[in-house]
C-alpha positions as CSV (number, residue, x, y, z in Angstrom):
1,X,-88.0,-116.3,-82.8
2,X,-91.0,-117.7,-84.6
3,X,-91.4,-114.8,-87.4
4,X,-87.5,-115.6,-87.8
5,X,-87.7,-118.8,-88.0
6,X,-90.5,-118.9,-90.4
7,X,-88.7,-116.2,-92.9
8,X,-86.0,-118.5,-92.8
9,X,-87.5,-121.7,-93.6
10,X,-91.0,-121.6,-95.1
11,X,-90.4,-118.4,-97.4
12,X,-86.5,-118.3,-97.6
13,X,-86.9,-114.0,-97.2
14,X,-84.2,-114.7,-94.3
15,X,-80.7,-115.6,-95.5
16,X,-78.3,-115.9,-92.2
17,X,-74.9,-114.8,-92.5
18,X,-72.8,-117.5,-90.6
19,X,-70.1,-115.4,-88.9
20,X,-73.0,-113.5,-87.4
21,X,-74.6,-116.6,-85.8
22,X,-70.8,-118.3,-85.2
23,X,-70.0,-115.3,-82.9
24,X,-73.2,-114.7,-81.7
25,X,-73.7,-118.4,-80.3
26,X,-70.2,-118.4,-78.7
27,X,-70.7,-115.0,-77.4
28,X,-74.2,-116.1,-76.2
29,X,-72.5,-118.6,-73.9
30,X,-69.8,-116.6,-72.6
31,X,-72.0,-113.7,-71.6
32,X,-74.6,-116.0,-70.3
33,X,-71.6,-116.9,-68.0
34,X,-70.2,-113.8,-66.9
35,X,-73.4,-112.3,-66.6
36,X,-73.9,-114.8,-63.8
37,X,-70.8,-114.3,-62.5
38,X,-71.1,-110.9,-62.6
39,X,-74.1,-111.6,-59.9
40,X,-76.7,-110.3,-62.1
41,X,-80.1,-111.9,-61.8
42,X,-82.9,-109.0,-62.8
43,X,-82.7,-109.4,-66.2
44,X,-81.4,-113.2,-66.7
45,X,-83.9,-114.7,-69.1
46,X,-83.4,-112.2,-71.4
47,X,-79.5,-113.3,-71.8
48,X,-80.6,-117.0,-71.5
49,X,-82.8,-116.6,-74.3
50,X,-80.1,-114.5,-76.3
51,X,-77.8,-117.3,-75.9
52,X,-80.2,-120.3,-77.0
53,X,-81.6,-118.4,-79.8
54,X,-78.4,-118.2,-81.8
55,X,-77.4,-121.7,-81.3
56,X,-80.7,-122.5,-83.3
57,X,-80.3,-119.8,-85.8
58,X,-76.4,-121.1,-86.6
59,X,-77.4,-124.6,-87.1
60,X,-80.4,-123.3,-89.3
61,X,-77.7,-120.9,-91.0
62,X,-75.7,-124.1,-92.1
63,X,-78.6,-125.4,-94.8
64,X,-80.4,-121.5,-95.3
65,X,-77.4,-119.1,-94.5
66,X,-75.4,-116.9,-97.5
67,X,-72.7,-119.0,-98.9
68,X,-70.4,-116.5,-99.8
69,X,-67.5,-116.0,-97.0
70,X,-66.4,-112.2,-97.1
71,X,-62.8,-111.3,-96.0
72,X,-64.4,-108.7,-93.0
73,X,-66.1,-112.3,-91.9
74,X,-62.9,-113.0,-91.2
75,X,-61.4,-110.0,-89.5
76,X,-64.5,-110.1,-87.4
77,X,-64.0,-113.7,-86.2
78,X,-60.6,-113.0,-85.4
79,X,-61.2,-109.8,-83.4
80,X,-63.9,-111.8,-81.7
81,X,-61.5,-114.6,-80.8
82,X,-59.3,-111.4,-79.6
83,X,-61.6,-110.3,-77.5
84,X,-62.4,-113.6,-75.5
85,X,-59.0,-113.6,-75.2
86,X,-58.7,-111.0,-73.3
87,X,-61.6,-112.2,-70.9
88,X,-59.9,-115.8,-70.5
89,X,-56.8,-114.0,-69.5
90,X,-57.8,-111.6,-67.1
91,X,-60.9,-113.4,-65.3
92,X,-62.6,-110.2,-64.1
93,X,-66.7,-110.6,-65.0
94,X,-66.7,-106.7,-65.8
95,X,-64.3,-107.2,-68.2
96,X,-65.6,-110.5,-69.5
97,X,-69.0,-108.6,-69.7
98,X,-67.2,-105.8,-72.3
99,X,-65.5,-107.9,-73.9
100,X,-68.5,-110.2,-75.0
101,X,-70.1,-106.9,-75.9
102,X,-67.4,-106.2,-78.5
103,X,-67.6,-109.3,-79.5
104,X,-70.9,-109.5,-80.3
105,X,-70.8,-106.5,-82.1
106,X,-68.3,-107.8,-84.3
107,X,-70.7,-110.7,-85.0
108,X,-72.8,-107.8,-86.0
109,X,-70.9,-106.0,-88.6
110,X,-71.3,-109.0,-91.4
111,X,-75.1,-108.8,-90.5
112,X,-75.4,-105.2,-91.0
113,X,-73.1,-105.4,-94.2
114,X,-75.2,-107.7,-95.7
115,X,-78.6,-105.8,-94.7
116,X,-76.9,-102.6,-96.5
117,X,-76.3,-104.9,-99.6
118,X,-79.6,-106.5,-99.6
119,X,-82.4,-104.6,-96.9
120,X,-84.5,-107.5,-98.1
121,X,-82.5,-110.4,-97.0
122,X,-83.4,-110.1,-93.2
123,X,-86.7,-109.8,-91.4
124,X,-88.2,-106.8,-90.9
125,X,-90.9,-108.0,-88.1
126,X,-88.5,-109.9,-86.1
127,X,-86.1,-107.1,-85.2
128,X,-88.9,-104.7,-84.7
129,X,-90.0,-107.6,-82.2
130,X,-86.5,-107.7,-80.7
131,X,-86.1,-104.2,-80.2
132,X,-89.3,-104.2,-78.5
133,X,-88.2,-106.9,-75.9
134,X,-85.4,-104.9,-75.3
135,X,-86.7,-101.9,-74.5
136,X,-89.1,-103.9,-72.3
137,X,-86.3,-105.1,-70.7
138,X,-84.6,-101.8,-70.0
139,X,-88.0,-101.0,-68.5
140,X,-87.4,-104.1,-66.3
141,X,-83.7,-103.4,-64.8
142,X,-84.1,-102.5,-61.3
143,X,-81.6,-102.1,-59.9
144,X,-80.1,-100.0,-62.3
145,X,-76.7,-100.3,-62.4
146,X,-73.8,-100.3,-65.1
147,X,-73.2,-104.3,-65.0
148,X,-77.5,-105.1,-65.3
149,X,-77.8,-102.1,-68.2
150,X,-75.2,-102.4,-70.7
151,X,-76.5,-105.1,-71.9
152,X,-79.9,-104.2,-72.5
153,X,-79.0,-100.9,-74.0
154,X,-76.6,-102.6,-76.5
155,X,-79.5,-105.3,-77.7
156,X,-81.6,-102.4,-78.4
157,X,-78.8,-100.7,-80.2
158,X,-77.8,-103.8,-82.2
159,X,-81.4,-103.9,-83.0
160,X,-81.4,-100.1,-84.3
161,X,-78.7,-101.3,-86.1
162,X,-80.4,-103.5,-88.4
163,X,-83.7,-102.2,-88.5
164,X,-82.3,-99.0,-89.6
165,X,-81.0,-100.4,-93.1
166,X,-83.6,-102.5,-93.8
167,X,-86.5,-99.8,-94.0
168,X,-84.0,-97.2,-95.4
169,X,-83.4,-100.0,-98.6
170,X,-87.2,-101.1,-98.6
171,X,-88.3,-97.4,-98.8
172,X,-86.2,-97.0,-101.1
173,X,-87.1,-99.6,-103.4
174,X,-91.1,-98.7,-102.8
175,X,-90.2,-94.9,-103.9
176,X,-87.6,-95.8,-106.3
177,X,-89.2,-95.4,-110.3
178,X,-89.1,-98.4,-112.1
């Protein structure tokens, strides 16, 4: 969080997009919650942190976040509204679980968008750091089972995701003539 923090505020390298955070704070919450109820507890602080750390990021996206509201910003709030939906109607944690997962990745797709546009707008160092923690935490499931791993395996891919893009476009740009 701190390297994240810090590209945010002190040298503005960082420029949040807003749906991201939106669904990733509300998602945060709801997995937090049917995690639990899912009777998960080997990898908890992990899901407690990834549901604090995007209710600071969205309140630090209102003054340092992209200002620009893109039309698949839209789609992927609604499909993320869709998909909680579906968990409120249905009460079963499993499905809760999946459902936050698509969610979440939907509060992904403006984040990876932007990252194509501009590799430079997002951290490098703190999604190398996440990644890390989640392998770490994949290390740390015992039990293994399909309710305590899905998570972990989709933070590490959502970190793939991102880190991916930005080291393609800053290559790019170091190897690109000028």
């Amino acid at each position: 969080m701190f390297p994240y923090i810090r590209s945010i505020v002190i040298t503005k390298e960082t420029k949040l997009n807003r749906v991201s955070w939106i669904i990733w704070s509300t998602i945060g919450i709801i997995n937090l919650a049917a995690y639990i109820s899912a009777g998960e507890k080997g990898t908890i602080w992990f899901v407690i942190a990834a549901a604090i750390n995007p209710i600071i990021l969205l309140l630090l996206s209102l003054k340092f976040g992209e200002k620009h509201w893109y039309p698949i910003d839209t789609a992927c709030i609604v499909l993320a509204a869709l998909s909680l939906l579906l968990w409120r109607m249905t009460g079963n944690p499993i499905l809760a679980l999946v459902a936050g997962l698509v969610a979440d990745f939907l509060g992904l797709v403006p984040t990876f968008i932007k990252v194509i546009r501009n590799p430079h707008s997002e951290n490098l160092v703190s999604w190398l750091i996440g990644l890390l923690a989640g392998i770490c935490n994949i290390i740390a499931v015992q039990p293994w089972t399909w309710a305590s791993g899905i998570y972990t395996i989709y933070m590490v891919s959502q970190s793939i995701l991102v880190i991916v893009p930005i080291v393609n476009g800053q290559l790019l740009r170091k190897t690109t003539p000028k």
